[in-house]
KOLROFI-994595 format. One record per residue: residue number from 0; x, y negated, z of N, C-alpha, C in turn. Coordinates in steps of 0.05 Angstrom, whole numbers, plus 5000, padded with zeros to 4 digits. Each point is the difference from the previous one (the first is absolute). Example, Ala and Ser with C-alpha at 12.3 -4.5 7.8 and 13.67 -1.06 7.14 Angstrom:
BEGIN
+-----+------+------+------+------+------+------+------+------+------+
:  nr :  n_x :  n_y :  n_z : ca_x : ca_y : ca_z :  c_x :  c_y :  c_z :
+-----+------+------+------+------+------+------+------+------+------+
:   0 : 5264 : 5114 : 5156 : 4982 : 4976 : 5000 : 5018 : 4976 : 5000 :
:   1 : 4993 : 4979 : 4986 : 5016 : 4976 : 5001 : 4985 : 4978 : 5014 :
+-----+------+------+------+------+------+------+------+------+------+
***
This chain:
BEGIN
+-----+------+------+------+------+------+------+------+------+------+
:  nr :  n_x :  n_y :  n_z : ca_x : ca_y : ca_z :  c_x :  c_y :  c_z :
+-----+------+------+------+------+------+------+------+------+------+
:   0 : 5248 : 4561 : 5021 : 4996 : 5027 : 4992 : 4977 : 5004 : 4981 :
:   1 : 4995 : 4981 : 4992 : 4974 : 4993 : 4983 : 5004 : 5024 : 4970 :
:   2 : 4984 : 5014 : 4989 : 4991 : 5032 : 4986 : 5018 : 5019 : 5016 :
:   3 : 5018 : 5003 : 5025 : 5008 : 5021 : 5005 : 4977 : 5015 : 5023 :
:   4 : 5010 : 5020 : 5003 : 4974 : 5014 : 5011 : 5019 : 5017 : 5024 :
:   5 : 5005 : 4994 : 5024 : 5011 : 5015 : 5026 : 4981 : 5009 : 5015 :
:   6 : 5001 : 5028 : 5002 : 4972 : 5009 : 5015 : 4996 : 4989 : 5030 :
:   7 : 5023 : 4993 : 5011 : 4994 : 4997 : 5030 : 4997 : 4963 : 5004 :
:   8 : 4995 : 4992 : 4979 : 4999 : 4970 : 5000 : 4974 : 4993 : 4980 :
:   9 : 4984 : 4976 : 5025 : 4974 : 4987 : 4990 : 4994 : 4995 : 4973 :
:  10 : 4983 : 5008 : 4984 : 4997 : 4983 : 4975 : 4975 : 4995 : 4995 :
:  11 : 4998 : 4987 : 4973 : 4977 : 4991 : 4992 : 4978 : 4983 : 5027 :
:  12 : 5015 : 4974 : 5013 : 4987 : 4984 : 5019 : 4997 : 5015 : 5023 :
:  13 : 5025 : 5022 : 5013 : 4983 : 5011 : 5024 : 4985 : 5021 : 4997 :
:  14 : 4985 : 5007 : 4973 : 4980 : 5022 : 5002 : 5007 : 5027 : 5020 :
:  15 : 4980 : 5019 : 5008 : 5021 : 5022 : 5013 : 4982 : 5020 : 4996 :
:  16 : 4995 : 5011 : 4968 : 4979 : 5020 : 4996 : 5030 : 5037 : 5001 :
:  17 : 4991 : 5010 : 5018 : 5017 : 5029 : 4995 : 5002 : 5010 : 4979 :
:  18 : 4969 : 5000 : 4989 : 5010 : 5012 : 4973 : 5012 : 4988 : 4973 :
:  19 : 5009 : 4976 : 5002 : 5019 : 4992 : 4983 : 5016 : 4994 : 5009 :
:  20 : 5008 : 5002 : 5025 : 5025 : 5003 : 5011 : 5019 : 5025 : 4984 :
:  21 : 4969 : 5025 : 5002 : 5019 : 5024 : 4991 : 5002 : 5007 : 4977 :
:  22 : 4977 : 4991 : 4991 : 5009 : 4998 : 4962 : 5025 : 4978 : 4985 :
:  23 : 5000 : 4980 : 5013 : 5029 : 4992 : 4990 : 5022 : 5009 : 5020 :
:  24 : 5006 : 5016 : 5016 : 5029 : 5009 : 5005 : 4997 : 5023 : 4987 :
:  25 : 4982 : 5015 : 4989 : 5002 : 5027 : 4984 : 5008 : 4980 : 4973 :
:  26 : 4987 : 4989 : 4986 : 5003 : 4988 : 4978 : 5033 : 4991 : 4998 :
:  27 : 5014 : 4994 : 5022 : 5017 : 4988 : 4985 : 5024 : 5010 : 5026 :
:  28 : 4992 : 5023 : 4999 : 5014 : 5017 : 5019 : 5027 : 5016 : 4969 :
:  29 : 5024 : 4996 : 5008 : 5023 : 5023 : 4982 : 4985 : 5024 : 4996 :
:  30 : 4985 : 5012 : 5028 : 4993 : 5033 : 4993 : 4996 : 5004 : 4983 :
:  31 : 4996 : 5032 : 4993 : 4994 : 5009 : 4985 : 4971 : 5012 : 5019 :
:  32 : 4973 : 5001 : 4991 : 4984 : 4998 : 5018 : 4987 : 5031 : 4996 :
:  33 : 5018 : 5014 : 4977 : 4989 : 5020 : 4988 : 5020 : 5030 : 5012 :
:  34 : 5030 : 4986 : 5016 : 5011 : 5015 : 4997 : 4997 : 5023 : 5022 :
:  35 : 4975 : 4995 : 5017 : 4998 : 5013 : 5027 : 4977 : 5012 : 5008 :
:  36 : 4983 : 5018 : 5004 : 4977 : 5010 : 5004 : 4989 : 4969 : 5017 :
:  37 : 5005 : 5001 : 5029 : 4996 : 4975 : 5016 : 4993 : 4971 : 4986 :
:  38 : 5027 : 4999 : 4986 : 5001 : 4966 : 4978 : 4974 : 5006 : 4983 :
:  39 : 4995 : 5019 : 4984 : 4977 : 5003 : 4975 : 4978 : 5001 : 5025 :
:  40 : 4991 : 5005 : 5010 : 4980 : 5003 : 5016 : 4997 : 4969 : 5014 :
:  41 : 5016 : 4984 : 5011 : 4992 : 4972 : 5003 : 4990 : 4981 : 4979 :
:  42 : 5015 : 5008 : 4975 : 5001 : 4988 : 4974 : 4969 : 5007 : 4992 :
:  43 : 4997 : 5023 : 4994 : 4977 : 4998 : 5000 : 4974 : 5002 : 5016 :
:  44 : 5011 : 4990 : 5018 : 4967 : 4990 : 5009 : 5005 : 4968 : 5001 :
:  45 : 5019 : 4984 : 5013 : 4996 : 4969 : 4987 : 5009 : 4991 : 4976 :
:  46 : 5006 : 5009 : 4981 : 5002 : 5002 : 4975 : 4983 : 5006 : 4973 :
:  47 : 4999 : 5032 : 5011 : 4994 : 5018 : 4974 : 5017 : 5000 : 4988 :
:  48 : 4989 : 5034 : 4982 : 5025 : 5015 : 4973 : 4981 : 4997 : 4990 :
:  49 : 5012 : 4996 : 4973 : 4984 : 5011 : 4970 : 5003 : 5030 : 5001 :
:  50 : 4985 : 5007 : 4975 : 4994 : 5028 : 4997 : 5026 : 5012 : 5001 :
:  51 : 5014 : 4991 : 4984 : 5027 : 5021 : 4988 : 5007 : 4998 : 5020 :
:  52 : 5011 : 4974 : 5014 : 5021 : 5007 : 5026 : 4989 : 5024 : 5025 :
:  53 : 4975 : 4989 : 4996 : 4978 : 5021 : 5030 : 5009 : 5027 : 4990 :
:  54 : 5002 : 5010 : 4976 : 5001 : 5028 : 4987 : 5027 : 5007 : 5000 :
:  55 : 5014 : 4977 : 5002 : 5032 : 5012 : 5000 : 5003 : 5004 : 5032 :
:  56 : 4998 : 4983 : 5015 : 4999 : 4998 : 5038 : 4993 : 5025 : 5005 :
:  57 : 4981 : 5002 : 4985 : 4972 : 5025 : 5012 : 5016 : 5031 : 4994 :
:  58 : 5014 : 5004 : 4973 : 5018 : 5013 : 5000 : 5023 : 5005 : 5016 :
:  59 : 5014 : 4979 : 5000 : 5028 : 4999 : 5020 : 4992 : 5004 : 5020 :
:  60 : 4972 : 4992 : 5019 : 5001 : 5004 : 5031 : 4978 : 5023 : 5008 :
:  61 : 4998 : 5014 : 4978 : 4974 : 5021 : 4999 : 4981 : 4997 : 5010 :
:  62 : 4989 : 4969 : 4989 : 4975 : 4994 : 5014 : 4976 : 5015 : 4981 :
:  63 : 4980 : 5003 : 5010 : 4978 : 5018 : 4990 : 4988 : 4974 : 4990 :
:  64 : 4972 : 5008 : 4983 : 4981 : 4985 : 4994 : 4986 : 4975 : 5022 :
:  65 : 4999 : 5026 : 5031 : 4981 : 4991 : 5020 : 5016 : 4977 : 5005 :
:  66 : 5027 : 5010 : 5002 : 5019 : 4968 : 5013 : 5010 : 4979 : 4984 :
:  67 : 4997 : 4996 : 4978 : 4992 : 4983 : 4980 : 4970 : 4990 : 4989 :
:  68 : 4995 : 5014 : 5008 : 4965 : 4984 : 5005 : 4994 : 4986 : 5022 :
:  69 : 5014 : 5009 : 5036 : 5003 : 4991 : 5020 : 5025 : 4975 : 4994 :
:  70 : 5007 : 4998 : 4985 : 5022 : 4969 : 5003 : 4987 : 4985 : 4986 :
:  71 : 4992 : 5009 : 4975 : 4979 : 4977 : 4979 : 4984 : 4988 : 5027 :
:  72 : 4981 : 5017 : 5008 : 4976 : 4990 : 5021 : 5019 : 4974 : 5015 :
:  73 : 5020 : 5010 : 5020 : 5004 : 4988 : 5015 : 5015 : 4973 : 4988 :
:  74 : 5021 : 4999 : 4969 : 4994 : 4971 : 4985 : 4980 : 4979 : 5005 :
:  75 : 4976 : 5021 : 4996 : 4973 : 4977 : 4991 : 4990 : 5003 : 5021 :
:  76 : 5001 : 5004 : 5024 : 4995 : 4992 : 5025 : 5014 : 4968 : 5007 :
:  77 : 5033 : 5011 : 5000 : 5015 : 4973 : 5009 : 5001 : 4979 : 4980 :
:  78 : 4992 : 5007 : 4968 : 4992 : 4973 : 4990 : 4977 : 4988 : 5004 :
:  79 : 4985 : 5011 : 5006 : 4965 : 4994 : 5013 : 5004 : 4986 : 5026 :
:  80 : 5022 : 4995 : 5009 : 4989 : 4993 : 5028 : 5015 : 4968 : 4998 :
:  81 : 4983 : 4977 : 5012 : 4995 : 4971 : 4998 : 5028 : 4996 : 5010 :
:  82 : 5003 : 4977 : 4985 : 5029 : 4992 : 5015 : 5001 : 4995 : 5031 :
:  83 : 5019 : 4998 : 5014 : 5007 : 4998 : 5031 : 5013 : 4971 : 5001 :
:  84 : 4989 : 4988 : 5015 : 5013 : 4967 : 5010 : 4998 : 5002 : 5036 :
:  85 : 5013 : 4984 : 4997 : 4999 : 5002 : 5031 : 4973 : 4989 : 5013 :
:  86 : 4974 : 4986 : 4994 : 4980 : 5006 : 5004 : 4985 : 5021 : 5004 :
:  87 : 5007 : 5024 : 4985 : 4985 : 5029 : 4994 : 5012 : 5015 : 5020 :
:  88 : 4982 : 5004 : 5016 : 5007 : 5030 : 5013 : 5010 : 4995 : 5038 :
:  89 : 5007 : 4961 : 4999 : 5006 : 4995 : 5022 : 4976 : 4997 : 5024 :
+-----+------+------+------+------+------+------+------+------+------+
***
């Protein structure tokens, strides 16, 4: 299975960090990650939007300023935080 990427199967030696668990099943997930208040709101926080897309989202789901400033934050929260191995946290 060597470059395929199955979310519910070990890769990269065993590693078992969550958050790239969930950045590659978003990454290479069919969704459309944009097409759902819920989906854009996961997307961007382990993700991130660029400007345009945040301004189009922000339009379509009548998010205000405050709650587009509250998803940016919470992005750079979950990219800020150290990877998880199964050492961490046990």
């Amino acid at each position: 299975m060597s470059g395929v990427f199955l979310n519910d199967q070990p890769y990269r030696d065993g590693e078992e960090d969550p958050h790239e668990s969930l950045r590659t099943a978003l990454a290479f997930s069919v969704d459309d990650w944009g097409a759902t208040r819920a989906m854009a709101w996961v997307w961007g926080i382990v993700e991130g939007w660029d400007d345009e897309a945040m301004a189009e989202l922000a339009a379509e789901f009548r998010w205000d300023a405050a709650t587009t400033a509250r998803l940016n934050r919470l992005h750079e929260r979950f990219a800020a935080l150290p990877p998880q191995t199964p050492e961490v946290g046990r």
